[in-house]
N, C-alpha and C positions, 0 to 999 in steps of 0.2 A: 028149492032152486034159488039159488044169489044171483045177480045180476048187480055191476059194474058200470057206473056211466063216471063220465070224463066230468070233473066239477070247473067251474071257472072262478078265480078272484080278481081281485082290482089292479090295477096296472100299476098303481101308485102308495098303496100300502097292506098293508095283514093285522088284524086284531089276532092277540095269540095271548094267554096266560104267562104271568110272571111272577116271579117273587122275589121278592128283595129284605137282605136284613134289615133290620131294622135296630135301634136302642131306642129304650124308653125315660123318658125325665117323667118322675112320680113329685108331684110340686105338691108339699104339703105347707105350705106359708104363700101368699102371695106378695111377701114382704123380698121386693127383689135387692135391696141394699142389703141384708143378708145374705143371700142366694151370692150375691157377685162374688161377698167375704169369703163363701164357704168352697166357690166353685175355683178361686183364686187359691186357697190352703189346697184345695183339694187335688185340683190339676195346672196350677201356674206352674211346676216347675221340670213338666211336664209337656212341653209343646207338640209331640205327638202323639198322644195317648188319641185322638179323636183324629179321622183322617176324611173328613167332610161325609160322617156317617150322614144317613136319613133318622129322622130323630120322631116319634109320636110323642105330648105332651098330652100325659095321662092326671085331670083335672078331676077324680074320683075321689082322693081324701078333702080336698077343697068344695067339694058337695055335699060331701057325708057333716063335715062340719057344719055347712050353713043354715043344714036340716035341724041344728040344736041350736043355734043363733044366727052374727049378721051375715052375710055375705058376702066375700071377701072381694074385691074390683082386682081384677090382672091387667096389669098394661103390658097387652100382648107387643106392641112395638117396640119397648125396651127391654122385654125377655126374649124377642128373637134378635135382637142384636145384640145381647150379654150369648148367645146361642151359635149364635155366628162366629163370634170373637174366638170361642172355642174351637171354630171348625166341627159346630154340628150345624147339620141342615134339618131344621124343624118342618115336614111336611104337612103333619095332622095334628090333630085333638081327639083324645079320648076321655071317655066319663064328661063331658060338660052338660049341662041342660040349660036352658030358656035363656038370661040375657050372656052366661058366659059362651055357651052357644055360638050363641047371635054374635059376638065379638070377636072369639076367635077366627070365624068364617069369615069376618070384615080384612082379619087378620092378614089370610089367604091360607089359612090350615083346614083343611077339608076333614070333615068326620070321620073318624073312624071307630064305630062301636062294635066293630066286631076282632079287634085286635086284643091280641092275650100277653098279657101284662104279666112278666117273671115275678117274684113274689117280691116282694118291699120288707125295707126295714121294720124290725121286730117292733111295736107299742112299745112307747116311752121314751122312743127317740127325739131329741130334739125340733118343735115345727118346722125352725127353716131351713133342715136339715133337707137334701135330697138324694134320690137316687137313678142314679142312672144305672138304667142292667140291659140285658137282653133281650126284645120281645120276640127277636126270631134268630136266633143263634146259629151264626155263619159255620161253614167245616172248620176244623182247628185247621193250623197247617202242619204237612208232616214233618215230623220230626221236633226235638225241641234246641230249645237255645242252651246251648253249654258255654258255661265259664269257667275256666280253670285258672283266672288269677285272683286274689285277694281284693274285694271291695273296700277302699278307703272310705273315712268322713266324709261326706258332702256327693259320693259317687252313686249313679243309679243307673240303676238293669232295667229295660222294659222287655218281656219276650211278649210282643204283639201278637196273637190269635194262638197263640201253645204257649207249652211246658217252661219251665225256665228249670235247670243243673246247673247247681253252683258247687265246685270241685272244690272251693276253697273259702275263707271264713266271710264273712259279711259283719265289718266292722261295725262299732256302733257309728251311730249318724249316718249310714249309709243306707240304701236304700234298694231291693228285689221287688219287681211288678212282674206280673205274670197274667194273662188271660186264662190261663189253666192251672194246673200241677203249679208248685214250688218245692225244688226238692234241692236239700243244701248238705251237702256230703261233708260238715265241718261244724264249726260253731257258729250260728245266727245270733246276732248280738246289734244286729241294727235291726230296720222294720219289711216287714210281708207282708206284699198285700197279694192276694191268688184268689182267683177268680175276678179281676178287677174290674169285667165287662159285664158283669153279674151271674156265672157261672157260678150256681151255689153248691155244685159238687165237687168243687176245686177242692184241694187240700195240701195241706204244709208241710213236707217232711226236715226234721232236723237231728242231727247227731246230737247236736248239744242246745238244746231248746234256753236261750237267754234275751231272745229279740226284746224291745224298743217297744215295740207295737208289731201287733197280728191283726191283718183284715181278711176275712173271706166275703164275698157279694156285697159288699160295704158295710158289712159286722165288723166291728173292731175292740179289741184290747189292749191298753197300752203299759207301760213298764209301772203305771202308779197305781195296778194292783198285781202285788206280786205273786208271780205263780207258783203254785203248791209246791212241797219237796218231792214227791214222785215224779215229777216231770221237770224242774228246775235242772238245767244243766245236764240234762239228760234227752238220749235219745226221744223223742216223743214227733207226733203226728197232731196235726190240731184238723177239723173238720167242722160242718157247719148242720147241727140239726135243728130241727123242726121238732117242736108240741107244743102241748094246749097254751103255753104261757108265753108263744110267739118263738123265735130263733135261739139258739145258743152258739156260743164257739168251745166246743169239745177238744179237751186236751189229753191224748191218751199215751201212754209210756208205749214205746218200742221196743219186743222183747228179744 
């Protein structure tokens, strides 16, 4: 037998579960006059790639390092206002221990050790290189972004949270961004970047495979290694996999 009684809450508010996306900055330098260069090439010309996300700063490889030598010092006040500048909103920290810990929470970024960090750039990447990806990856939106006219020099695409169809060529100097898919019904002859939120199942399709540079999850390839003859100039699909020796960017012909 069940029985039903009438409950009562508060007049003036409701504790209820939430979730919110989230992106992760993975800070493997805490050398931030690098960080501004790279975050500057990365998304200066770009002004809304970032639309006042919630951000966690995951201080995990800047642990692992200190465990083999010194200890790197973060001056958390001038990485949340290089942080800001962007239009992300840094809430938390992850991976920190004892005095970086203790700093960031001076900071005003509350812990978070139980937050799941998308995977980071392959070993061997540059230290003050970063990565911003996904730690809780929003719904794409429906439908994607289609272009049907011709990308000049100096022009850029963003399809924010989807797909980006390009009908027509993508000149060199130009420039396709995509949080999903890139798929270019013509000749790719400038750069791609897909998955640009760190969506590492993103992928690249091209009729005529000659881009500039290719980035999938912030993997990249640029035109100063040139790509083999089975895929040069030809149909091909580029993708992002995984083994033992860290990431690759797979170039595969389209039959």
């Amino acid at each position: 037998m069940s029985i039903a009684v009438q409950g009562t809450t508060p007049d003036t508010f409701e504790i209820k579960s939430a979730t919110l996306p989230l992106v992760a900055l993975v800070l493997k330098s805490a050398d931030l006059g690098a960080l501004a260069r790279e975050f500057e090439a990365r998304f200066g010309d770009i002004p809304d790639f970032f639309d006042n996300d919630a951000l966690v700063v995951d201080l995990s490889r800047l642990e692992s390092q200190a465990q083999g030598g010194e200890r790197q010092a973060v001056d958390f006040p001038a990485l949340l206002e290089l942080l800001w500048k962007y239009r992300l909103a840094p809430v938390a920290v992850h991976g920190a221990r004892n005095e970086l810990a203790a700093v960031a929470k001076a900071a005003g970024l509350f812990p978070a050790p139980d937050a799941r960090i998308g995977t980071a750039a392959p070993p061997g990447a540059s230290n003050a290189e970063t990565a911003v990806q996904a730690a809780a990856v929003p719904p794409a939106a429906t439908g994607a972004l289609v272009i049907d006219k011709p990308l000049r020099s100096g022009q850029q695409v963003y399809a924010r949270g989807r797909d980006l169809v390009m009908l027509a060529m993508v000149n060199p100097g130009a420039e396709v961004i995509a949080d999903g898919h890139i798929h270019v019904y013509a000749p790719l002859r400038g750069r791609a970047i897909a998955g640009a939120r760190g969506n590492a199942d993103a992928r690249i399709f091209a009729l005529c495979m000659e881009a500039e540079l290719i980035s999938i999850a912030g993997l990249y390839r640029t035109g100063e290694k040139p790509l083999l003859e089975p895929v040069w100039g030809k149909p091909t699909q580029v993708r992002l996999v995984a083994d033992s020796d860290g990431n690759r960017l797979v170039f595969e012909p389209l039959k």
